[in-house]
C-alpha positions in Angstrom: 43.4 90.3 20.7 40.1 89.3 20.3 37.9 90.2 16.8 35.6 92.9 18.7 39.1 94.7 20.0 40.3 94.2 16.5 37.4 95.9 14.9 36.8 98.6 17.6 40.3 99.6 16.6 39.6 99.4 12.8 36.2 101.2 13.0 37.8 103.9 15.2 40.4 104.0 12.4 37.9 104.9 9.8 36.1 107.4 11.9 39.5 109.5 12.2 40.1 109.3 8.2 36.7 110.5 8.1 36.8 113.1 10.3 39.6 114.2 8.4 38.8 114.1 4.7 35.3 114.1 4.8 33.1 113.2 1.9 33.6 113.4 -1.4 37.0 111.4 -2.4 37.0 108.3 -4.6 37.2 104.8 -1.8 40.9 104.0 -3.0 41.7 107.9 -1.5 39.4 106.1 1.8 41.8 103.0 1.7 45.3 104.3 1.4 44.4 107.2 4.1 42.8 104.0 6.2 45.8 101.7 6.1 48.5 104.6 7.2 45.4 105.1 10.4 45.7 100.9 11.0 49.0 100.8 10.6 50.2 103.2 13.6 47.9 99.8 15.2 47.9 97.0 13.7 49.2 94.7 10.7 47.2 95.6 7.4 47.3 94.3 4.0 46.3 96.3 1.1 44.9 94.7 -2.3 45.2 91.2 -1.0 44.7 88.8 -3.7 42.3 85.9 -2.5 42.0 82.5 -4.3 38.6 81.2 -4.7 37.9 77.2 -5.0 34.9 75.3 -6.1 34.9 71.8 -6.0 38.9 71.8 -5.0 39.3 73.7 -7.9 40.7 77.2 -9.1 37.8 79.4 -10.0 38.9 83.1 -9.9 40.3 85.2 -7.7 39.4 88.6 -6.3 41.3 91.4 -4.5 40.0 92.0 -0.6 40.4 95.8 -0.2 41.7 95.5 3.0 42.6 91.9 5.6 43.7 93.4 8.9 46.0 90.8 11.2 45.2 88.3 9.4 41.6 87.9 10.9 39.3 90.5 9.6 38.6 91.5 6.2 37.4 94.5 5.0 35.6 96.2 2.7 35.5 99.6 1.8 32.7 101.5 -0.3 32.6 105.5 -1.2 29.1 105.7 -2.2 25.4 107.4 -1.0 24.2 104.2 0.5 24.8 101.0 1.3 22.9 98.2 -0.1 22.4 94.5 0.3 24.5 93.5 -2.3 27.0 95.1 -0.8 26.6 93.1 2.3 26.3 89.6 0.2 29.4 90.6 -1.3 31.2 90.8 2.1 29.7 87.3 3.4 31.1 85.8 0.1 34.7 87.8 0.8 34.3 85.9 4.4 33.3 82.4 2.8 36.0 82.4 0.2 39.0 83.3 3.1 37.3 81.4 5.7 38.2 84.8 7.8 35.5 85.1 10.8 35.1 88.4 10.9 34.3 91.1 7.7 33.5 95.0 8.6 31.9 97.0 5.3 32.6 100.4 5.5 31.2 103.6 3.4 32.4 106.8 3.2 29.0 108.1 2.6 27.6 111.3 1.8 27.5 112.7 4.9 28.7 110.1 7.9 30.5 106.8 7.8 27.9 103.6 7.6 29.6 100.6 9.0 28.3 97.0 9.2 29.8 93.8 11.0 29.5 89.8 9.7 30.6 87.1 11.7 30.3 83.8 9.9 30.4 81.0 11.5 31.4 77.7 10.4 
């Protein structure tokens, strides 16, 4: 399965929870309802902690909200709007796991904003 089947399946995912809850709920209410929609699909890890490396080195680590067959990362945001730091955030998530694919999705106010990165290296 190719990344735009993968995230077709992971956007319509996200649609259903909101089409269910609705807005209004804190994102870690969006990401446990969101991994119980991808897992009737697909393999999903929740909270997965990601080692990032400068210089061959340990610098930190962070925890991706969601990484869905091992190929697409995703994060999740509950808030009015999306900005552009949200989106830089997202490229760095796809820089440090060398993932190709990242979706960034908000349960906003009153629909669901998505937005796709491929990077390419």
């Amino acid at each position: 399965m190719d990344y735009a089947d993968l995230t077709e399946i992971i956007i319509g995912c996200a649609y259903r929870v909101y089409n269910t809850l609705g807005s209004g709920f804190l994102e870690s209410v969006y990401e446990k309802s969101l991994v119980i929609e991808i897992q009737k699909k697909l393999l999903v890890e929740s909270q997965k902690a990601i080692d990032v490396y400068y210089d061959a080195q340990l610098v930190g680590s962070f925890f991706a909200d969601l990484v869905v067959e091992n190929t697409v990362i995703v994060e999740l945001k509950a808030v009015r709007t999306l900005t552009p730091a949200h989106e830089v955030q997202l490229v760095n998530y796809l820089a440090a796991t060398k993932l190709p694919v990242g979706l960034l999705i908000n349960f906003g106010e009153s629909k669901v904003e998505i937005k796709r990165k491929l990077l390419c290296f």
